[in-house]
C-alpha positions, -999 to +999 in steps of 0.1 A: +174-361-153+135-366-166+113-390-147+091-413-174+061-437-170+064-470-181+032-482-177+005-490-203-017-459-206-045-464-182-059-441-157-088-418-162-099-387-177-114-356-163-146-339-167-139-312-143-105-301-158-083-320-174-061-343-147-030-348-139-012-383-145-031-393-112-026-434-108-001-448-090+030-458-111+062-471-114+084-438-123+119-445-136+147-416-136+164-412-171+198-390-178+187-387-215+214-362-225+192-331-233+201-294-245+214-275-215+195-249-200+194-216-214+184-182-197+171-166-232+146-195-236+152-197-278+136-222-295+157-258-297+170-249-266+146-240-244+151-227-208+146-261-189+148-295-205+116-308-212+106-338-226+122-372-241+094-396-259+104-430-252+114-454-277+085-455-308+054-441-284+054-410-311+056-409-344+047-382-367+025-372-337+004-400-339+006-429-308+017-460-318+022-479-283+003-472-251+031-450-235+028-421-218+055-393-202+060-366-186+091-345-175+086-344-133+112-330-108+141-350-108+147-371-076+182-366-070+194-403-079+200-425-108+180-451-086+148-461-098+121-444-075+085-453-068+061-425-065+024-429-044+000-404-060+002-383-031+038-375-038+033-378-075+006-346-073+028-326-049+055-331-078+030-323-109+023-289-089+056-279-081+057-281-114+068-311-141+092-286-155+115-282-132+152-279-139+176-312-130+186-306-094+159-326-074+128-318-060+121-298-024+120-322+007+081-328+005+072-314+037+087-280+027+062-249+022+064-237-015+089-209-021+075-179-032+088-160-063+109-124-060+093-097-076+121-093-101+114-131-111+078-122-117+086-094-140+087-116-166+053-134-164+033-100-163+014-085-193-013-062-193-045-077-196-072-075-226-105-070-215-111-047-188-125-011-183-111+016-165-129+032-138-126+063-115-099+062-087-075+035-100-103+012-101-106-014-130-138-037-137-127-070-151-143-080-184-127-112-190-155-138-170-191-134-160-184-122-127-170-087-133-144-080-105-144-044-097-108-043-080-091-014-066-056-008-068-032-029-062-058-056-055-065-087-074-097-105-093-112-140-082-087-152-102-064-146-081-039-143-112-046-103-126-041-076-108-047-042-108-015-021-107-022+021-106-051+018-127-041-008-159-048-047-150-025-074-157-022-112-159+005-124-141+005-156-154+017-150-189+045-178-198+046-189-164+035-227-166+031-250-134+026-282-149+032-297-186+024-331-200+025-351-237-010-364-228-032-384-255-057-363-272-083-386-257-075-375-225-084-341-228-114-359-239-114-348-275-126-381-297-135-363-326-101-342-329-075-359-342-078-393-326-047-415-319-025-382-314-005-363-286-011-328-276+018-304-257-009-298-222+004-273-198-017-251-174-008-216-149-017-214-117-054-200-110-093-210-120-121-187-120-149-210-107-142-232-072-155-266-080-156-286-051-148-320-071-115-307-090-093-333-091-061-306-100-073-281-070-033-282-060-027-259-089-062-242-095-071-229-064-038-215-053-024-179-066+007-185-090+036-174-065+024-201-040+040-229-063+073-231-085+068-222-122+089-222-152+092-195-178+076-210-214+072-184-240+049-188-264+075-198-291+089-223-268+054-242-261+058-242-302+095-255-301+086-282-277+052-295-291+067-300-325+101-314-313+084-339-296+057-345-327+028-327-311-001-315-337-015-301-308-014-284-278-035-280-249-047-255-228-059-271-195-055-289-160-065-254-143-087-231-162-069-217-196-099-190-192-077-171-168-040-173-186-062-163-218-033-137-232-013-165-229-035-189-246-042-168-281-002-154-281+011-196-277-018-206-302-009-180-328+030-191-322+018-228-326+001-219-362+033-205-372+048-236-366+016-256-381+005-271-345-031-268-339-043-255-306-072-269-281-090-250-251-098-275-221-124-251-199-155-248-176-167-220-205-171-195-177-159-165-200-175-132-214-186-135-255-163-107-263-133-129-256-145-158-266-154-150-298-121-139-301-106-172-287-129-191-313-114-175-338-077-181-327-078-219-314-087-251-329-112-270-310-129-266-275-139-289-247-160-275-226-168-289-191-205-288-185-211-298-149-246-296-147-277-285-162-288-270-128-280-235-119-283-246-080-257-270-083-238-246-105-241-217-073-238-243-044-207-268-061-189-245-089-193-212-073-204-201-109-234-200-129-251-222-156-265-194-179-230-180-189-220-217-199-249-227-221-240-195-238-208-203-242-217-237-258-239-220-282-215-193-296-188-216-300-211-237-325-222-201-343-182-194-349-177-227-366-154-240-339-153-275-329-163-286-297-175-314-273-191-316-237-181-332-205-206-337-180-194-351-152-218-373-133-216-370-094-240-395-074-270-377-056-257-345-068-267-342-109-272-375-114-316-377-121-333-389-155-350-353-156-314-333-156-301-358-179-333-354-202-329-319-201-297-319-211-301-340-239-329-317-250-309-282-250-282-297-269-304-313-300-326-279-297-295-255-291-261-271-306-276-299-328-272-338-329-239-343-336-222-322-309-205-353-285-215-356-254-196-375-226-205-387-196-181-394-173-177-413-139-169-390-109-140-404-085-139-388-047-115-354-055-108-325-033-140-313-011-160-342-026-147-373-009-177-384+011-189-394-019-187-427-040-175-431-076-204-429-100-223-466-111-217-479-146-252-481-143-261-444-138-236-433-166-253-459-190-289-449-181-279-414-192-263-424-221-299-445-231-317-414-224-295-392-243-295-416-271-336-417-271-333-383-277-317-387-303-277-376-301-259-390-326-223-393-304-225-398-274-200-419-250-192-433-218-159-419-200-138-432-171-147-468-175-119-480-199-128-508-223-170-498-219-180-503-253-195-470-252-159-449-254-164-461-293-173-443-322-202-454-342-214-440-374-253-428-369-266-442-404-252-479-408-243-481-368-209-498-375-181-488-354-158-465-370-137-455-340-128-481-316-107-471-285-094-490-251-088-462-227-067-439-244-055-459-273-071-461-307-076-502-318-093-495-351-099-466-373-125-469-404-128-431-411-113-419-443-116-384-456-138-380-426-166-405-434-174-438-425-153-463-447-186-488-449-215-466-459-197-427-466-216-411-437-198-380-430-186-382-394-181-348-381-154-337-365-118-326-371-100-356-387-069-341-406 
């Protein structure tokens, strides 16, 4: 049995990580006769059943209704249930891939996993150094982890075992979605489509507004997890008419073996692949990552290395360079800045940022801002003003950005796409949805301005 929304897609995005479904909604439990499980995990029949698109929401990967759905843990009746979020987050992290036979009573801790199930989900890592004594130095992120033996990273997800690191994270996925591409927020990626999002357990940064902290900031045997091998993410995304999928929800930095072997499986299969991060990663790997994904979104949550030390638990240097060798490597990409009142919220930081991104990434590199909602260790807070996000928006667009747009406030004229020469809107969204299109061979239909971005 699969749960499935049936409401209208609505709800927000997320400029911190990418969230899960997190509204309220009426969840409705569906027997839809799926492949029975099978322990190899082969392709068309893959180890737990996944996904059923309802009615027309997907065709040829593009949306054509405002549907969304996700596979949750079943809830032990045919009855139609009603989820609070609450319960609806405990679920997503348990995870949405769960095998029919209902979910653990809610108040139960989660189980941890046997060493001979783990065995599975652990390949030796790329990127570190070997040091004396069975010590290892981590050169995966910016901050280096010298571990000893049998000791772990920040990460909480590689460890050090007699000398040679690993990820134990590979193929083990805590939460999967079909998600619109909008979400993530890519709008200048294939707009109107579905991607195949999942996430691992683990984050290296500690953000203190995350609104998926359930699944980031826990180490992967605290919470259920179901075995995906890279072929499978590739079987499922294109079963269900997926162009893409999506690395996100936690931080795809820290399952990165697992990101470029699913990515290289997905291009076999002709599915695209997009990175959802914070960009807290070493330029070694990433170049590597530019060159083996599709498209990045990187989260940039403030152009202040004191807020980056004090809320992230990171730093703002590695990021900006991050942002800049993505654009040298050709890759696409687009930045989030999440707007949190009193925090990074001032004309100067908004000014600045403007400033580094026409001097350092160029004018056509969209830039979202997007409305904070209380999350996690954030909740004395209030949701960010219309009026904040637009007064950024006017001082990025004095400076002269060609795309930049207005996230979290569905139906805000600025979530639309206008071309920069004759100003006519060539992309015109509500929420999620796409309610006009006039780009054609990726220029605008009315005056052929090239629009950049990735449109076929």
């Amino acid at each position: 049995m699969l749960l499935k929304g049936t409401g209208r897609l609505e709800g927000r995005t997320d400029s911190v990580c990418d969230s899960l479904p997190s509204r309220p909604r009426p969840l409705e439990v569906l027997s839809p006769g799926l492949m029975p499980p099978s322990s190899e995990g082969t392709p068309g029949s893959v180890e737990f059943a996944l996904f059923e698109l309802c009615g027309s929401s997907v065709q040829k990967g593009r949306r054509v209704s405002g549907r969304r759905n996700s596979a949750l843990p079943a809830a032990g009746s045919d009855e139609r249930e009603m989820l609070d979020r609450r319960t609806f987050l405990r679920a997503a992290a348990i995870p949405c891939l769960l095998a029919c036979g209902g979910a653990p009573p809610a108040a139960a801790a989660p189980a941890l996993s046997s060493p001979e199930d783990d065995s599975r989900f652990i390949v030796e890592a790329k990127f570190y150094e070997k040091l004396a004594y069975k010590k290892i130095k981590c050169k995966l992120c910016p901050r280096e982890c010298v571990i000893d033996d049998r000791e772990r990273g920040y990460c909480g997800v590689r460890e050090n075992r007699g000398g040679t690191y690993y990820t134990l994270v590979h193929s083990r996925v805590v939460t999967a979605h079909i998600d619109p591409i909008e979400k993530k927020p890519l709008f200048h990626f294939h707009p109107g489509t579905v991607a195949f999002s999942l996430a691992t357990a683990g984050c290296n940064v500690n953000c203190k507004m995350c609104q998926n902290w359930e699944i980031s900031q826990v180490r992967p045997e605290q919470v259920r997890s179901t075995y995906l091998p890279p072929r499978d993410v590739a079987a499922v995304a294109q079963q269900n008419h997926c162009p893409s999928i999506a690395y996100t929800y936690s931080e795809p930095v820290i399952f990165y073996e697992y990101v470029m072997d699913a990515a290289e499986a997905g291009h076999a299969a002709g599915i695209k692949s997009v990175v959802i991060t914070g960009g807290y990663i070493q330029q070694d790997p990433l170049k590597k990552m530019c060159q083996g994904v599709d498209a990045i979104k990187v989260d940039l949550k403030a152009f202040s290395p004191k807020f980056y030390k004090e809320v992230v638990k990171g730093e703002l240097k590695p990021i900006l360079d991050t942002l800049v060798r993505i654009r040298k490597e050709g890759r696409w990409s687009e930045i989030v800045y999440l707007v949190i009142p009193t925090l990074n919220d001032s004309d100067a930081e908004f000014r600045d940022l403007a400033r580094w991104v026409k001097s350092e990434l160029g004018l056509d590199v969209p830039v979202h801002f997007t409305r904070f909602h209380p999350e996690y260790l954030l909740n004395n807070l209030p949701p960010t003003p219309v009026e904040t996000l637009e007064r950024a928006k006017a001082i990025a667009d004095a400076e002269g950005l060609h795309f930049v747009y207005i996230g979290n406030v569905p139906g805000h004229p600025a979530e639309n796409t206008s071309c920069p020469k004759c100003q006519r809107v060539v992309v015109q969204r509500l929420g999620f949805t796409i309610e006009q299109m006039h780009i054609r061979t990726g220029k605008c239909e009315f005056c052929q301005q090239v629009i950049p971005g990735v449109w076929t």
